[in-house]
C-alpha positions, -999 to +999 in steps of 0.1 A: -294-044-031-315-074-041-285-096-033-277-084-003-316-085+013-310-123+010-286-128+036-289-119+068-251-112+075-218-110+057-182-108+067-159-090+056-123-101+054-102-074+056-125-067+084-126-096+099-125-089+137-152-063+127-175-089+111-169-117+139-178-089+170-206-077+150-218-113+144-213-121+182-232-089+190-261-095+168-265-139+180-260-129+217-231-150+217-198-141+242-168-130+225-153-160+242-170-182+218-158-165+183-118-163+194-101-178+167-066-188+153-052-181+113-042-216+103-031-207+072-009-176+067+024-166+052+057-183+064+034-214+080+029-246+063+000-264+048-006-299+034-032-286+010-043-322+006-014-333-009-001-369-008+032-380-018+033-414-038+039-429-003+006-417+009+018-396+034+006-357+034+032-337+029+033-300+045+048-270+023+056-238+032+030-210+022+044-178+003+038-148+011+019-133-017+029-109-039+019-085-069+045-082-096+051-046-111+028-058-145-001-071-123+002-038-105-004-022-136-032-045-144-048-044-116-047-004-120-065-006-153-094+006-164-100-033-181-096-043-149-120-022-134-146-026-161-141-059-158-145-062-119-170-037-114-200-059-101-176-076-079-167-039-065-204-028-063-211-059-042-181-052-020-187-018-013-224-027-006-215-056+019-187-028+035-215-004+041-240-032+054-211-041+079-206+002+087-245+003+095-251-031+118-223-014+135-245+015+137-273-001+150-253-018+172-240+011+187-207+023+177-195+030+211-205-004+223-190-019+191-157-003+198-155-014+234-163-052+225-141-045+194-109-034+218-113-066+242-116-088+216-083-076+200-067-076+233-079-114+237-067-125+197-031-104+210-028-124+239-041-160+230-011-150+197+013-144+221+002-171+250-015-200+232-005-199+195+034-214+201+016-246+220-012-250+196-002-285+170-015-278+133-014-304+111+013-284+097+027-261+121+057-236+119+068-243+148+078-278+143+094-268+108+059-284+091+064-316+105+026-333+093+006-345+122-021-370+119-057-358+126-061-369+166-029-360+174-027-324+171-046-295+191-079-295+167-111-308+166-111-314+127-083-305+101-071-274+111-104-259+127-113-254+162-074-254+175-064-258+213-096-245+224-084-248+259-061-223+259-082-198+239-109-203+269-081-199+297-075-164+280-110-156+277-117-168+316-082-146+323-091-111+305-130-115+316-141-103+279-175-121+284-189-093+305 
């Protein structure tokens, strides 16, 4: 408890809409504003900061992750447990925090905000996310692109805005 009383907020991943309408909620600030595309996922590319020794970035394919049938096991174990249990506490603490600001936010309210945003995310996916230039995009077969020449402000953050705000403008969420 004493760690969690020093932040104001924390996000979950695997609940990551969740955490980013609650944030939203709790700063006053329009869903518009906290749309958002994956950069890095399974089956896209990355240059991860690599350089090949003609100092060019390189883009590799990213895996899909998986857990073979020993770390299953592992992971199953009661050393593993034992050995992750503060990590678990501290998970299940910051999972409740996020269950109760949704509380206070109002649940119903929540839900509402919750089901445009994910109506937004599904349709900037399907609308904006095939024009949108990573530095290392699928869609190009991970063909590096120079920062300035892509879709983003910086690296791979803050990708073709534009479009995201044409799709927030379109589906009105901001009301």
């Amino acid at each position: 408890n004493k760690i969690l009383s020093r932040y104001n907020f924390i996000a979950i991943t695997e609940r990551f809409d969740e955490s980013v309408v609650a944030l939203s909620m709790l700063l006053n600030v329009p869903l518009s504003d906290v749309l958002y595309f994956t950069a890095k996922s399974n089956g896209g590319y990355d240059d991860g900061g690599h350089v090949n020794q003609d100092g060019n970035h390189v883009c590799v394919v990213i895996q899909k992750s998986f857990i073979s049938e020993g770390m299953q096991q592992y992971l199953e174990s009661e050393r593993w447990k034992h050995r992750t249990r503060w990590e678990t506490a501290l998970y299940k603490a910051a999972n409740r925090s996020l269950d109760l600001t949704i509380d206070y936010l109002g649940r119903k309210k929540f839900n509402v905000k919750l089901n445009l945003f994910q109506e937004a995310m599904e349709r900037a996916r399907t609308v904006c996310l095939p024009e949108t230039v990573f530095p290392c995009n699928k869609f190009d077969n991970g063909v590096f692109h120079p920062e300035g020449t892509g879709s983003c402000w910086v690296g791979d953050s803050g990708c073709n805005m534009e479009c995201l705000d044409r799709v927030a403008k379109e589906l009105n969420i901001d009301r």
